[in-house]
N, C-alpha and C positions, 0 to 999 in steps of 0.2 A: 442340047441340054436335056438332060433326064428332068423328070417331075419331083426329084429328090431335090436339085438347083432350086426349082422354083421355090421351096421350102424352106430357104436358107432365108437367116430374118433382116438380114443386107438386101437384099433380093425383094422382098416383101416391102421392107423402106420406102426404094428407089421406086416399085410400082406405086404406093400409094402415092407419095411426093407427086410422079408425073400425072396419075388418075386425078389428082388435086390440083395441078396449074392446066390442068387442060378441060378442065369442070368448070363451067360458067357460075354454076353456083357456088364452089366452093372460093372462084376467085371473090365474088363477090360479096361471102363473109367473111374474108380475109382481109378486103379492102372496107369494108364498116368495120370493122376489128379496128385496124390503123387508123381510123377516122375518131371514132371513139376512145381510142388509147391515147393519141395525141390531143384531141379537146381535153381528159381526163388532166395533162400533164399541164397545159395549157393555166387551168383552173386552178391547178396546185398550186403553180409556181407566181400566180397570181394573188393567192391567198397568203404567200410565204412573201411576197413583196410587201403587201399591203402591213401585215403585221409586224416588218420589219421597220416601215415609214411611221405606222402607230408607234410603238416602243422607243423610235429615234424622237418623234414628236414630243411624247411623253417624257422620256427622261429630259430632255431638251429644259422642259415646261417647267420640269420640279427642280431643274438646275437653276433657274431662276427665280420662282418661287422660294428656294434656300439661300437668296440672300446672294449668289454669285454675280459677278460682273458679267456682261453681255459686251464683246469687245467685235460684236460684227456690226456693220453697220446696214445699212436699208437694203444695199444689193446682196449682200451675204459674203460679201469679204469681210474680211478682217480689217479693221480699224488701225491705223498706223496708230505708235506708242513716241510721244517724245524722247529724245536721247535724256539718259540718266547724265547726271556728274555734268561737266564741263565742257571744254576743251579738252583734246586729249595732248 
């Protein structure tokens, strides 16, 4: 390979990639990278729960507060309805 090869920017890539998995250091902000991207996502997804149980809570709360029937009963089933009409 001439020093023209080396020059090529495919060439340059694949050195830096292996100079970087074979760098203790480099592994190593790679790996707090991935620690912190994942806590990062951890916390979102935490935050996007939480506000979805608040919002399900609250509408829940003004649904009752408006005067609707609440037809769950203590465990969070639904309440059996007597049969309408008669006999069929």
């Amino acid at each position: 390979m001439a020093l023209k090869d080396y020059m090529e920017s495919e060439v340059m890539v694949a050195v830096a990639a292996t100079a970087a998995a074979l760098s203790p250091r480099a592994r190593k902000v790679a790996r707090r990278g991935a620690v912190y991207g994942l806590a990062g996502v951890l916390t979102i997804s935490d935050a996007i729960s939480a506000a979805v149980r608040d919002t399900k809570a609250a509408t829940a709360t003004a649904g009752l507060d408006a005067g609707t029937q609440d037809t769950t009963d203590a465990t969070g089933m639904e309440a059996s309805k007597p049969a309408e009409g008669g006999s069929a």
